[in-house]
C-alpha positions as semicolon CSV with decimal commas, in nm:
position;residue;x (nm);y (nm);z (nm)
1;X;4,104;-0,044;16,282
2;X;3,898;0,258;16,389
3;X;3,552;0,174;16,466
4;X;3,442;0,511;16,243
5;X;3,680;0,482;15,883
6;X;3,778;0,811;15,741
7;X;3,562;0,801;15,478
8;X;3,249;0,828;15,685
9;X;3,375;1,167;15,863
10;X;3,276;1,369;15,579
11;X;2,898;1,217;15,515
12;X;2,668;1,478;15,639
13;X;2,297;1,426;15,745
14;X;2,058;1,654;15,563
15;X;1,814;1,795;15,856
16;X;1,472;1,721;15,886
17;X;1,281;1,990;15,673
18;X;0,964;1,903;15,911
19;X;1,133;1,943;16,236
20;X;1,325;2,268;16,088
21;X;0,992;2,378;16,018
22;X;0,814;2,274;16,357
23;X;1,118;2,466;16,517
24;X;1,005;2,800;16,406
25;X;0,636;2,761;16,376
26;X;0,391;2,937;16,641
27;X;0,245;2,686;16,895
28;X;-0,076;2,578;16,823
29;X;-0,324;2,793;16,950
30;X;-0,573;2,501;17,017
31;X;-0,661;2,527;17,429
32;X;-0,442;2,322;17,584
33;X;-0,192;2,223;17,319
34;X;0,170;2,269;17,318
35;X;0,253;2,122;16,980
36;X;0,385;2,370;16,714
37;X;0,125;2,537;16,486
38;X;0,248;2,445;16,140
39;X;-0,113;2,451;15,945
40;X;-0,316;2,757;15,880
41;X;-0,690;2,769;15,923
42;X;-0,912;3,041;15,778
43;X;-1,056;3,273;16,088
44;X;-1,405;3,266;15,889
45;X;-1,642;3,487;15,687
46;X;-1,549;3,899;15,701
47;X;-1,243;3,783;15,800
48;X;-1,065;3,686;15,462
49;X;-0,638;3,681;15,501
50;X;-0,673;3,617;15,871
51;X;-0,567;3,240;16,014
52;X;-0,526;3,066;16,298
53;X;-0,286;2,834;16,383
54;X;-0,312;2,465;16,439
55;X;-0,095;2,133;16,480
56;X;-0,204;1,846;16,237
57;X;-0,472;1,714;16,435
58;X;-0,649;1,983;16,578
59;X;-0,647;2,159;16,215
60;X;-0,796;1,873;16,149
61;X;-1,101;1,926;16,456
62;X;-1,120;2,253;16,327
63;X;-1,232;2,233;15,934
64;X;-1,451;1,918;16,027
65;X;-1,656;2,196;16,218
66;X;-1,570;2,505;16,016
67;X;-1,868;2,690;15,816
68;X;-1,814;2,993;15,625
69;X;-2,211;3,071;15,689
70;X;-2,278;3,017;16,000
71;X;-2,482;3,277;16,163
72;X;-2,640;3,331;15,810
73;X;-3,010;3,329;15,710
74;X;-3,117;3,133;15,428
75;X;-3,232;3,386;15,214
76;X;-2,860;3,583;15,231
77;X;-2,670;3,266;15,154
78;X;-2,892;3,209;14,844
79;X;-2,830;3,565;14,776
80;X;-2,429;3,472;14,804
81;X;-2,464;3,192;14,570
82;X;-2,636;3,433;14,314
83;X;-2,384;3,676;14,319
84;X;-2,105;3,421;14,316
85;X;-2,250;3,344;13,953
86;X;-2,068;3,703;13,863
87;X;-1,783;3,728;14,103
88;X;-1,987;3,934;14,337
89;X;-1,965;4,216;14,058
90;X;-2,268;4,453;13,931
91;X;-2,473;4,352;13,655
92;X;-2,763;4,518;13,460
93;X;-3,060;4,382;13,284
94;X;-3,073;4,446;12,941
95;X;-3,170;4,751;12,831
96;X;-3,145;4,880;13,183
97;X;-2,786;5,025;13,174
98;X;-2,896;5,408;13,059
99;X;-2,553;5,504;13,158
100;X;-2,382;5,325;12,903
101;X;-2,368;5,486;12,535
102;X;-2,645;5,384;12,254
103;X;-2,488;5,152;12,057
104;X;-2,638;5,069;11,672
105;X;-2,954;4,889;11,604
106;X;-2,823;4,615;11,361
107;X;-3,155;4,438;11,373
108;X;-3,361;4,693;11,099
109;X;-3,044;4,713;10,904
110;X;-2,977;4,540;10,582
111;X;-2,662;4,408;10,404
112;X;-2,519;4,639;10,158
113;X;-2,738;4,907;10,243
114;X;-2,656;5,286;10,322
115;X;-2,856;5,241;10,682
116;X;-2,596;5,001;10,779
117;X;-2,331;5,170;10,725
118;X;-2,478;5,552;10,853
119;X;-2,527;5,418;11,223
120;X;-2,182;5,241;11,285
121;X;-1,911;5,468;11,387
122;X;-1,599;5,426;11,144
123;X;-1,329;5,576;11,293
124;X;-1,049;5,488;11,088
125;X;-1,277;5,557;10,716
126;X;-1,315;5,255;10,579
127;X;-1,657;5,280;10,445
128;X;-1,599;5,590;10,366
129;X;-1,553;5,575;10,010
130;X;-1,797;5,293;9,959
131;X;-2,122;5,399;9,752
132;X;-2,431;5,189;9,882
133;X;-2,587;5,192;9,555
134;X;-2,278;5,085;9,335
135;X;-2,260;4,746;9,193
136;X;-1,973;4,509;9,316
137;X;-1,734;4,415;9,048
138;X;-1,725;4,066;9,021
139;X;-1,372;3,902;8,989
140;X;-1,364;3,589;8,764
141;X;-1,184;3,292;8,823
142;X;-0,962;3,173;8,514
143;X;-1,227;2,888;8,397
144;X;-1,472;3,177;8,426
145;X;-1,293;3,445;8,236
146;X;-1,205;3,148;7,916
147;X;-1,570;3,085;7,930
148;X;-1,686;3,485;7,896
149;X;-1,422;3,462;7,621
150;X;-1,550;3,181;7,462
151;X;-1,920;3,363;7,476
152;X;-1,763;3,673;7,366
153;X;-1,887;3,829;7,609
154;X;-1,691;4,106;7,918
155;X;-1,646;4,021;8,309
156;X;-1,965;4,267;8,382
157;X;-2,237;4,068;8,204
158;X;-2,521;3,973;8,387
159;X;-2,673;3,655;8,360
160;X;-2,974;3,790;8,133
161;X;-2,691;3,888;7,877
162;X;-2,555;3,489;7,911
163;X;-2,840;3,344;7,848
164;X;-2,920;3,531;7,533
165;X;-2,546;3,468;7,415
166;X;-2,565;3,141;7,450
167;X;-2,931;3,040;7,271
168;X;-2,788;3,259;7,005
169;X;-2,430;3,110;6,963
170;X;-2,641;2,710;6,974
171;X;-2,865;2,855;6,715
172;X;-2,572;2,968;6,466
173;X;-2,377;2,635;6,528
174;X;-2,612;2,373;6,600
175;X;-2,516;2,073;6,342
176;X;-2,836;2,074;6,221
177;X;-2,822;2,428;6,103
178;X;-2,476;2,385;5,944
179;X;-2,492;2,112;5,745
180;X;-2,243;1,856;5,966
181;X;-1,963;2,141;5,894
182;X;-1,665;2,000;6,138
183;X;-1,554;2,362;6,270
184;X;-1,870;2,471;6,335
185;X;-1,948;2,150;6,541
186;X;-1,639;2,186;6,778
187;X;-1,745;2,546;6,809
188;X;-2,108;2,431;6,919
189;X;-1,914;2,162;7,198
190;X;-1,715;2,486;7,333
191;X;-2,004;2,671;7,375
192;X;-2,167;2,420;7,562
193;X;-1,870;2,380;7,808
194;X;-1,843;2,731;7,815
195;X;-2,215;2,756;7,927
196;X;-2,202;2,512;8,188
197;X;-1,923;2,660;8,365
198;X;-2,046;2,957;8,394
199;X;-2,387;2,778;8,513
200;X;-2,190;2,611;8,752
201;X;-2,045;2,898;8,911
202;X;-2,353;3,060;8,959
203;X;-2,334;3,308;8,711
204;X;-2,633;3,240;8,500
């Protein structure tokens, strides 16, 4: 019997990614060190993208002494800090950026009104056929519109209008006023249902 079988001739050894790796790294460019340079280290401030290269342990030395301000006075690294707040990009105080177009004052402006509409640019016309002035026509839910039916009354009647309606439609068929007549008391109940509906939605 062969002291390595057959099947064992074709089991292959995956190689060590870390010592593939240590193979074609730099050596570490610690003084004195041989070891391969397989960490990067950041060179420090000004000098952003540019590493050195250390083995494990002296990468190691290196960040537990590493400051990106050294050499900096207080009052610039507080200034570093308050620029970081804006990714070191330009900002203006209100009211201070002349450069930039006047936009609208919405603050004087009131809803509905021609003023708001005359200092916002509309560049595609949609308020363009819009009177300020006209009167919005008011779309009536189904309960609604059977209650101005029931009132006799249109879709465009104010609430003055539905009030007076209604004390004159109790009036006519009040029970008292008719004598206990039967139709003219389930006349009087839809009025009253009517009326509250409308009441309800804010109408009157």
């Amino acid at each position: 019997m062969k002291a390595y079988p057959r099947y064992f001739e074709k089991i292959r050894v995956r190689p060590d990614p870390e010592a593939e790796l240590k193979s074609r790294a730099p050596r570490c460019q610690w003084d004195g060190c041989t070891e391969a340079g397989t960490h990067k280290a950041p060179v420090g401030r000004m000098k952003e993208g540019e590493y050195f290269r250390f083995c494990f342990d002296h990468v190691r030395e290196y960040n537990k002494g590493f400051n990106y301000f050294s050499g900096l006075k207080d009052t610039e690294i507080a200034r570093f800090q308050k620029e970081a707040l804006t990714g070191h990009r330009p900002t203006w105080k209100m009211g201070a950026n002349g450069g930039a177009r006047q936009s609208p004052d919405f603050s004087q402006a009131r809803s509905g009104s021609a003023h708001s509409y005359s200092r916002v640019r509309d560049p595609f016309g949609f308020f363009a056929g819009r009177k300020a002035d006209a009167p919005r026509e008011r779309k009536l839910k189904s309960l609604e519109a059977r209650a101005m039916e029931t009132l006799g009354l249109g879709a465009k009647a104010t609430g003055a209008e539905i009030k007076a309606r209604y004390k004159e439609l109790v009036k006519r068929h009040h029970p008292d006023a008719n004598g206990g007549d039967r139709s003219s008391e389930e006349r009087f109940r839809d009025v009253l249902q009517a009326y509250r509906v409308l009441k309800q939605a804010g109408l009157c």
